[in-house]
Each structure stands twice: as structure tokens, then as C-alpha cells.
C-alpha positions as CSV (number, residue, x, y, z in Angstrom):
1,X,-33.1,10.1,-35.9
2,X,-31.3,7.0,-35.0
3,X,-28.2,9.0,-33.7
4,X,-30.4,11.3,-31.6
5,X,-31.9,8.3,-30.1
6,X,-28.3,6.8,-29.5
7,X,-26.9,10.2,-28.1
8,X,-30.8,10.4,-25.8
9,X,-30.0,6.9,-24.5
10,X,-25.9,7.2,-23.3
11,X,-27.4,10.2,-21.4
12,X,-29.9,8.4,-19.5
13,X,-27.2,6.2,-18.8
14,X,-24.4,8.6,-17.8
15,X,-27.0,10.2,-15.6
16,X,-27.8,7.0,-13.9
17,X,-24.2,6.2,-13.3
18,X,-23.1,9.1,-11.9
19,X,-26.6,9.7,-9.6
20,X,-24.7,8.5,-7.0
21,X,-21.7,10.6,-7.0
22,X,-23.5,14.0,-7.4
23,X,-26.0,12.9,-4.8
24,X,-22.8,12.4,-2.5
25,X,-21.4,16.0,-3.3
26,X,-24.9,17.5,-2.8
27,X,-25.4,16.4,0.5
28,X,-21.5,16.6,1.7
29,X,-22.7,20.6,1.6
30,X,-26.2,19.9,3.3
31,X,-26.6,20.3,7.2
32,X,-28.0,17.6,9.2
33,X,-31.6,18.8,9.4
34,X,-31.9,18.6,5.2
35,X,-30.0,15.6,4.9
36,X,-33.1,14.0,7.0
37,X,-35.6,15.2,5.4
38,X,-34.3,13.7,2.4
39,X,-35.3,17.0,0.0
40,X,-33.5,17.3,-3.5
41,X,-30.4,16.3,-5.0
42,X,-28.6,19.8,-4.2
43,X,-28.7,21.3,-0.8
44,X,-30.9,24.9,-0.5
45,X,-28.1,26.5,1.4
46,X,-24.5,25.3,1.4
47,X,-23.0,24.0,4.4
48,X,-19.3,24.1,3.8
49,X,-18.8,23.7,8.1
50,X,-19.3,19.7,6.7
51,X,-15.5,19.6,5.5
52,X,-13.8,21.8,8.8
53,X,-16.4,19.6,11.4
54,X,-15.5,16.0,9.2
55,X,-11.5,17.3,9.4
56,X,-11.9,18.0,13.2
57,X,-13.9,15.4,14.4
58,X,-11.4,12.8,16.0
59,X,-8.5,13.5,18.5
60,X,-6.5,13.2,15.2
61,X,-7.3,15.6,12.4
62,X,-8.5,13.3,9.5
63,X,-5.4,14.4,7.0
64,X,-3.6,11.2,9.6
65,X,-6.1,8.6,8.3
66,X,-5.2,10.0,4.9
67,X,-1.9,9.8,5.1
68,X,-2.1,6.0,6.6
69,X,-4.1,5.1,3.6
70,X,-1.8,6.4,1.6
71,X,1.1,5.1,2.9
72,X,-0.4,2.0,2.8
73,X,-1.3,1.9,-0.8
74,X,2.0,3.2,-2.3
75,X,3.7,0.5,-0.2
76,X,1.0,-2.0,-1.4
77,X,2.1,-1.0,-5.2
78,X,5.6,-1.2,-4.7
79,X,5.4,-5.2,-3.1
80,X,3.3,-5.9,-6.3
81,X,4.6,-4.4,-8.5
82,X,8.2,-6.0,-7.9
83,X,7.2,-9.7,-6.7
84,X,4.8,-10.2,-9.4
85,X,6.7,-9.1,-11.8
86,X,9.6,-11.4,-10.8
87,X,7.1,-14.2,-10.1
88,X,5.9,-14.1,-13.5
89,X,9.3,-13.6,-15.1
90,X,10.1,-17.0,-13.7
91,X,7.2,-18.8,-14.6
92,X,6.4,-17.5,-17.9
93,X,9.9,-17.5,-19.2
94,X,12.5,-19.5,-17.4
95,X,12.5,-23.4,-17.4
96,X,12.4,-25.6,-14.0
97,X,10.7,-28.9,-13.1
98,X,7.2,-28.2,-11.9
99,X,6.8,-24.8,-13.4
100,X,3.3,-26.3,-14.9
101,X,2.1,-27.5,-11.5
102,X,3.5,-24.3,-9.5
103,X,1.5,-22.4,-12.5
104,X,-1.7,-24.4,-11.9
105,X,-1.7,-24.3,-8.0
106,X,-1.6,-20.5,-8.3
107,X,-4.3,-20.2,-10.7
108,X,-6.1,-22.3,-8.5
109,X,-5.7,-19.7,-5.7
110,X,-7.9,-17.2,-7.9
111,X,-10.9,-19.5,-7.6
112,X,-11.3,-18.7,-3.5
113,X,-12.7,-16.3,-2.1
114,X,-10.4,-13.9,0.0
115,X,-13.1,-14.0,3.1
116,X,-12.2,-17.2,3.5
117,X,-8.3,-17.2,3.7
118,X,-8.9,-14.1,6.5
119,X,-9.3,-16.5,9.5
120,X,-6.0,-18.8,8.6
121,X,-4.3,-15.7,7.8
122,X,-5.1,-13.9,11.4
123,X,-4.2,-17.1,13.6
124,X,-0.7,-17.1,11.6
125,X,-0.3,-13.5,11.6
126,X,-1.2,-13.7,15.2
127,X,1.1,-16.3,15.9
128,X,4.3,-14.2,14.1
129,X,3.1,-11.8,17.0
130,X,2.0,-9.1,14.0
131,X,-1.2,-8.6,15.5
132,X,-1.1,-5.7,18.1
133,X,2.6,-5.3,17.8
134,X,4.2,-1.9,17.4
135,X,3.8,-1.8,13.7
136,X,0.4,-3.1,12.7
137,X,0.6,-2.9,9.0
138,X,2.8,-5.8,8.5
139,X,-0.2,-7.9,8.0
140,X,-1.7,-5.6,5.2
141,X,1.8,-5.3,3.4
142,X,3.9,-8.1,3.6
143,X,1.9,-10.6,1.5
144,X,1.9,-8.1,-1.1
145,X,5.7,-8.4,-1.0
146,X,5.3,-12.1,-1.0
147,X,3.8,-12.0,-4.7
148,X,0.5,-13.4,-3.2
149,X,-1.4,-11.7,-5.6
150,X,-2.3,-14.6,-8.3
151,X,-4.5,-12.2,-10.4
152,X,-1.4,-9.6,-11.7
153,X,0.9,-13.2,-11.8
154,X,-1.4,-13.9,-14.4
155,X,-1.6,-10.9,-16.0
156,X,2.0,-10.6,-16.0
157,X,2.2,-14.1,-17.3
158,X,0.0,-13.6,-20.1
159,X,1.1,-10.2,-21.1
160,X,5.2,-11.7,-21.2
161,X,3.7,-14.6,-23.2
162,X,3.1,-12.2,-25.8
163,X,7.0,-10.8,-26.0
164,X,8.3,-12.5,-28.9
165,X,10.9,-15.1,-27.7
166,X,13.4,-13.7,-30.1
167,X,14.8,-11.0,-28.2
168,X,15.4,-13.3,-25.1
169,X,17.5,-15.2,-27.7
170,X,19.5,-12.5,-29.4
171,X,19.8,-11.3,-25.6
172,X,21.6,-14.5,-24.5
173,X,23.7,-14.4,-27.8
174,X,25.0,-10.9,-26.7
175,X,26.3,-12.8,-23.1
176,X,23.3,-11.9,-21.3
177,X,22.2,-14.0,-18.2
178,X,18.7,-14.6,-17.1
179,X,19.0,-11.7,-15.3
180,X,20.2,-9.2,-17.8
181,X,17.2,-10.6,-19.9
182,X,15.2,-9.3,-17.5
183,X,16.4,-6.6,-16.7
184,X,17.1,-5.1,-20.4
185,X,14.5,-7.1,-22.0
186,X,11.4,-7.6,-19.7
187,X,11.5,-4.7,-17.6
188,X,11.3,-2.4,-20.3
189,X,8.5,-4.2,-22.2
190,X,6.5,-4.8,-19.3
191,X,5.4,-1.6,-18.9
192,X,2.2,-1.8,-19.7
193,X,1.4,-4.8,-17.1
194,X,3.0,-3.0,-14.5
195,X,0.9,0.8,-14.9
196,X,-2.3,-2.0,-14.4
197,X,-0.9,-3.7,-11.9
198,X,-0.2,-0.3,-9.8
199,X,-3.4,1.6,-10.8
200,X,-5.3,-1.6,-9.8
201,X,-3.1,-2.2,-6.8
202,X,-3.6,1.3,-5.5
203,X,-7.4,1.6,-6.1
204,X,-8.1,-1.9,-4.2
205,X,-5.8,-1.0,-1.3
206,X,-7.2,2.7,-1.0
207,X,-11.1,1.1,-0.9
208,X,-10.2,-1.5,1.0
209,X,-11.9,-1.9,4.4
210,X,-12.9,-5.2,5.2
211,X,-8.8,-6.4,5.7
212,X,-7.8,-2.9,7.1
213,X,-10.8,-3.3,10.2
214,X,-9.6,-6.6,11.1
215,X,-6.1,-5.6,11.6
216,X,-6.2,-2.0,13.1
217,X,-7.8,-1.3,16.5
218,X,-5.6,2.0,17.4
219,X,-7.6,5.0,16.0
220,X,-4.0,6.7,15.4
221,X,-3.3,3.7,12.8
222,X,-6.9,3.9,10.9
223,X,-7.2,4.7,7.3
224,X,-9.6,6.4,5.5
225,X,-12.2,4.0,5.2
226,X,-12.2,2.6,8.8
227,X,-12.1,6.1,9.9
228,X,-15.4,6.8,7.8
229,X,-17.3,4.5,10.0
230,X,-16.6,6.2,12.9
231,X,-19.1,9.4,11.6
232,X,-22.1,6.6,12.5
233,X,-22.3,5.5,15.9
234,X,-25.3,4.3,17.3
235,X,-24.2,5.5,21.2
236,X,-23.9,8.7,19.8
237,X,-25.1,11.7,17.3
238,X,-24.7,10.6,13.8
239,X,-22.5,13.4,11.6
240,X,-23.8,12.3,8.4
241,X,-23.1,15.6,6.3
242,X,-19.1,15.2,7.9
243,X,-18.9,11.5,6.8
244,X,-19.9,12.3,3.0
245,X,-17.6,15.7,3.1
246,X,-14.7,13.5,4.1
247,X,-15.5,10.4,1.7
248,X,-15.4,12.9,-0.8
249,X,-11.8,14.2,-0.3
250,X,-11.0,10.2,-0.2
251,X,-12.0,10.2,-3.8
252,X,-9.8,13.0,-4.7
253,X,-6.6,10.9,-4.1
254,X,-7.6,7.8,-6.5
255,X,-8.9,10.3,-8.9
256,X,-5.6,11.9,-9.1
257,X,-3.6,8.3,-9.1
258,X,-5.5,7.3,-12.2
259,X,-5.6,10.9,-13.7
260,X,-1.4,10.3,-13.3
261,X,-1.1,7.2,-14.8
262,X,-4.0,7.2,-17.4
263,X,-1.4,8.1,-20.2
264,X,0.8,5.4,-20.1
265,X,-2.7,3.2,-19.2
266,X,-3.8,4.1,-22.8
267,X,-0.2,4.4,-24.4
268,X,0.1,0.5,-23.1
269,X,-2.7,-0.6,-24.9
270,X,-0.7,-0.3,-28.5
271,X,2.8,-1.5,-26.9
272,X,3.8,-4.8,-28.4
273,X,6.7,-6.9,-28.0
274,X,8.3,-5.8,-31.0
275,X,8.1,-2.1,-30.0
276,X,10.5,0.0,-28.2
């Protein structure tokens, strides 16, 4: 009885959590006049025209915001991926004077909220003459190649923490410099921490709209999620069933990014320092 009652509750549950999702894919196939009357979780007659009229809707075919997004993500992973990784390397396992305070200042960094470092960061983007220029992404990427990301310099930190010393020792006893520890010692262990840092990395960039508004005002340099706004317009008709059949292909890339990497997400979670 107790384990019916179990199985009865996590299905109320998944049913709640994913509510949103299939009420998203119900009405991405709905036409505008069911959609406003607000009738049922699945549409009476499917209106596939959603996806062709979504695709179709700009002066550039919605596959360009795609590919901005994605271009911007996968760039976005790279710069962490390699700057917080060598960030980390230095202040988790080599020794300099003010490693502790350098440590604690970017800690500290964590405790602000990013809506408040996007002012500062426009004025000096601004005054580099990024903003506007001929490439208007250098705002959205650059930092990430500038390890500015404190939250996977931690994680990094933490996870190298836990790499027995040892092998850095027998490393330098084999002639090894710092950067042949690194490069046959870390690297290879730090898996793990790197597959989180890029699944992360790519998710937040690929959702991210707040950051990517502020910077892009040419419609041929919009991603996904600016573009998505552009369905709503109060001057105009409203295409609501095009705007959900077009968020729903921008699910499909993440979905496949963490479908990709979920192996080596879950084969990380039993890699120690010791294996290999």
C-alpha cells in the first residue's frame, strides 16, 4: 500500500512539472482563435501552419536566430571551458603571494547580482567602441574568455582540490613542469568539471535573454530568445501559436546538448583522482 501511495504521489508530481511543457506543445499546434479561448490542454484540430508561419515570419528565416544562438553558446563554452580551467589550475594548485586574497576577492564576486554589474559593463564596453561596432558579440563573449565566471572557478577549484597531490609529485619527479602537470595530469582528471562546466555554460548562454537584448539591436544579429519577443507586439497582431511553435524547436537544441553529454555527466560522478 505504502508503495502504491509513493508511485500515486511521484505522478502527481511529474504531472505537475511537466504541465507546462505539454501545455506549450499543445498549443504550438493550436490556431489563434483556440489559443484565445483558452479550451483544453491539446488542440481540437492541429495547426502545423504554426511552425512554417513562426519560420517565415521575419525578413530572416528564424533558422539565422538559431544559428546566432548557437554560435554564441558553443563559443561561450569554449572561453569557459579553457580560462576557468586555467584560472583554477593556478589557484588551486600552484603557489604565489596573494593566491588566498585573489581566491577570496573572486568568491566574493559570486555574492552580486549580475543585474547590477550590466550598467558598468555597458559604459566600458561602450567606451572599447564594442557597442554597435561591426561585430556585436564581443560583449557577450569575451568576458567568458576572460575566466569571469567565479561560479565554475570554484567548481574547478574544489573539484582539483580533490586530486590527490601525489601525482603532481611523481609528475615533477619524472621532469615535468607546471605545465606538463597540467597538461598530463589535470587535464585528464578534470573531466568531469569540465562536461559541467560546458553543459551549464551552454544551457545559461542558450536561455539567456536579458544580456543578449541589451547588446543586439540589428534583427540580423538576434538570437533565439530575443527573436521570440518579437511574435508579441502591441502595434501589431500578436502570432501567439508561431511564438510557442518556434520556442519549441529552441528546446530541441539544449535537449540534444545535454542528451550528448549526459554520459560522461553521469560517468563523472564516480571519476576520482586516483582513477584513470
Amino acid at each position: 500500500m505504502r508503495s502504491k501511495v509513493r508511485l500515486l504521489a511521484l505522478i502527481v508530481i511529474l504531472a505537475i512539472v511537466l504541465y507546462p511543457l505539454l501545455w506549450m506543445v499543445g498549443t504550438s499546434f493550436k490556431s489563434q482563435q483556440e489559443i484565445a479561448s483558452n479550451i483544453g490542454l491539446f488542440p481540437r484540430e492541429f495547426t502545423p501552419k504554426n511552425f512554417s508561419d513562426g519560420w517565415h515570419k521575419f525578413d530572416f528565416a528564424f533558422g539565422r536566430f538559431f544559428l546566432n544562438s548557437a554560435m554564441v553558446a558553443i563559443l561561450t563554452v569554449i572561453g569557459n571551458t579553457l580560462s576557468c580551467l586555467l584560472a583554477a589550475y593556478a589557484l588551486g594548485r600552484l603557489k604565489f603571494r596573494g593566491r588566498g586574497l585573489w581566491f577570496a576577492i573572486m568568491i566574493g564576486t559570486l555574492l552580486l547580482p549580475g543585474h547590477v554589474l550590466i550598467i558598468p559593463q555597458y559604459i566600458l564596453f561602450r567606451t572599447l567602441g564594442w557597442v554597435g561596432g561591426g561585430w556585436p558579440y564581443l560583449p557577450l563573449l569575451v568576458p567568458h574568455f576572460l575566466a569571469t565566471e567565479a561560479f565554475f572557478v570554484f567548481l574547478m577549484v574544489q573539484f582539483m582540490r580533490g586530486i590527490p597531490r601525489e601525482l603532481d609529485e611523481a609528475a615533477v619527479i619524472d621532469g615535468a613542469s607546471p605545465y606538463g602537470v597540467f597538461r598530463h595530469v589535470i587535464l585528464p582528471l578534470s573531466r568531469p568539471a569540465l562536461v559541467t562546466t560546458a553543459i551549464f555554460s551552454f544551457i545559461w548562454t542558450w536561455n539567456d535573454f536579458f544580456r543578449q537584448l541589451v547588446y543586439l539591436s540589428d534583427l540580423k544579429d538576434y538570437t533565439a530568445p530575443v527573436a521570440l519577443t518579437l511574435f508579441i507586439d502591441s502595434t501589431s497582431e500578436s502570432s501567439v501559436g508561431p511564438m510557442f511553435a518556434m520556442s519549441l524547436l529552441s528546446l530541441v537544441p539544449v535537449f540534444l546538448f545535454f542528451v550528448a553529454f549526459q554520459r560522461l555527466l553521469v560517468e563523472g560522478i564516480n571519476t576520482s583522482g586516483l582513477k584513470g
